[in-house]
C-alpha positions in Angstrom: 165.7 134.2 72.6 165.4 130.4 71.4 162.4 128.5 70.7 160.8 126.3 73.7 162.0 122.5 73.7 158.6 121.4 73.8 155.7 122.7 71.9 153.3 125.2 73.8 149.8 124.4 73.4 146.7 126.1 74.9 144.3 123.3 76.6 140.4 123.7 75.8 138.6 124.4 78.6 136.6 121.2 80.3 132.9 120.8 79.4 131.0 119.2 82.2 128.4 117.1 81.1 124.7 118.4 81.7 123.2 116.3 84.3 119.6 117.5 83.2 119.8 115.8 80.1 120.4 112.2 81.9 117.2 112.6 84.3 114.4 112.4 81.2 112.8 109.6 80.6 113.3 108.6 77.0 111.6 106.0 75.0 112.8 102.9 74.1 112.1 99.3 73.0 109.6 97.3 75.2 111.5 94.4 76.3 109.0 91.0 77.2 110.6 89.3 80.5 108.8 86.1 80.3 110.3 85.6 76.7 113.8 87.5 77.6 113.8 88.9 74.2 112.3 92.4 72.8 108.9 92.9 72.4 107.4 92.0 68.9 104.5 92.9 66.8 102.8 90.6 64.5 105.1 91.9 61.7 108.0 90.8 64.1 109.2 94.6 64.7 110.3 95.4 67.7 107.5 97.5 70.0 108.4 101.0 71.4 107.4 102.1 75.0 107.5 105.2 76.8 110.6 106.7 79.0 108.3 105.7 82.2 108.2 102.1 81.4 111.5 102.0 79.5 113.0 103.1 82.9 110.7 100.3 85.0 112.2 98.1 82.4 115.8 99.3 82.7 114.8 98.6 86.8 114.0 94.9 86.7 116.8 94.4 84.1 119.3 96.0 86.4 118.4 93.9 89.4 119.2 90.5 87.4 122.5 91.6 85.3 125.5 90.0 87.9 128.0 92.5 88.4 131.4 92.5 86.5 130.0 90.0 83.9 129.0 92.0 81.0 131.9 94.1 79.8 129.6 96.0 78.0 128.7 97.4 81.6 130.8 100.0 83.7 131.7 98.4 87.0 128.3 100.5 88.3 126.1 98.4 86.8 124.5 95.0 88.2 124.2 93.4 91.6 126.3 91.1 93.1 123.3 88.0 93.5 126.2 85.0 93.2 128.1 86.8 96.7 124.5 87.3 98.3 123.3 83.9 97.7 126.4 82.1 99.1 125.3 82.4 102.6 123.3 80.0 104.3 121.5 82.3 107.0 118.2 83.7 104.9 117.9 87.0 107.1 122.0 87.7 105.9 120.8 86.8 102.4 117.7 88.9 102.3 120.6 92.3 103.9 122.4 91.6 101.5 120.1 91.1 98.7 118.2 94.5 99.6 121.7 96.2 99.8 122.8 95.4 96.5 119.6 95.8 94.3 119.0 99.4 96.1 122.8 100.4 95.6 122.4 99.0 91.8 119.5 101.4 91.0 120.3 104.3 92.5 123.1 104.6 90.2 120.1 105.7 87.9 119.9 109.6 88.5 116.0 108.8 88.0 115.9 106.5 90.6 114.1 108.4 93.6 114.2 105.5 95.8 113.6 102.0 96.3 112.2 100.2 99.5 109.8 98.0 100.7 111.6 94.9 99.8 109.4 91.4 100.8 111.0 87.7 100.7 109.5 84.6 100.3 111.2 81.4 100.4 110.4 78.5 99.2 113.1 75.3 100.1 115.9 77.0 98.7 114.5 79.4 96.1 114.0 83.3 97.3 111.8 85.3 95.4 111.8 89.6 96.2 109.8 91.9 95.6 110.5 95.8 95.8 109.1 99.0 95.2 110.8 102.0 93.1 109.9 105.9 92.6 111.1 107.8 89.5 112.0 111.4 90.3 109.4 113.3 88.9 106.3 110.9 89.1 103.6 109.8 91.7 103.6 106.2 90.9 105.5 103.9 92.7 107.0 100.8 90.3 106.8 97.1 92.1 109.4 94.7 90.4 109.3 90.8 92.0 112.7 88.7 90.8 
């Protein structure tokens, strides 16, 4: 018999990644919203925070990143504020708002839900406010953009 034409080679088998790992909260860096920049000590380093608030950060972060912007980000991540706000009727603004922050964050596998979404208007600013569970915690998380 004569060698195959093409080389025979056995595939690994697939390792599916361990969905457990990805629903801890880790620590990270606090991050300061009113500056936009990490959190700082008076030795100007950066200020750790606890997987809880790491995630309520990662929440209010996520909720004012624009979709498809940052290629950094996988298409999942971010909202899509710019298509929301082009509208001129505020109850199809505020739908569509809701719809796209709550679809943003549940792409978290921490994210237990979010609801309870309020608008206020004021000319032609809207400001929301939301509330959002972690799996595996009684607190409930309220973020206003």
């Amino acid at each position: 018999m004569s060698e195959p034409l093409f080389p025979v080679v056995e595939v690994p088998d697939f390792i599916s990644e361990n969905t457990e790992y990805d629903t801890q909260y880790k620590r990270s860096v606090r991050w300061d919203p009113e500056k936009g920049d990490f959190a700082r000590d008076g030795a100007n380093r950066m200020v750790e925070c606890d997987g809880r608030e790491a995630f309520a950060i990662w929440c209010f972060k996520i909720a004012q990143t624009e979709r498809y912007r940052c290629l950094a980000y996988p298409d999942s991540i971010g909202t899509e504020m710019e298509r929301a706000l082009d509208n001129d009727d505020e109850k199809t603004v505020e739908s569509m708002v809701q719809r796209t922050i709550e679809d943003a964050l549940m792409v978290n596998p921490r994210t237990e839900f979010v609801r309870d979404f309020v608008f206020t208007w004021d000319a032609d600013n809207m400001n929301c406010t939301f509330k959002v569970k972690g799996k595996d915690w009684d607190e409930i998380i309220t973020i206003t953009i």
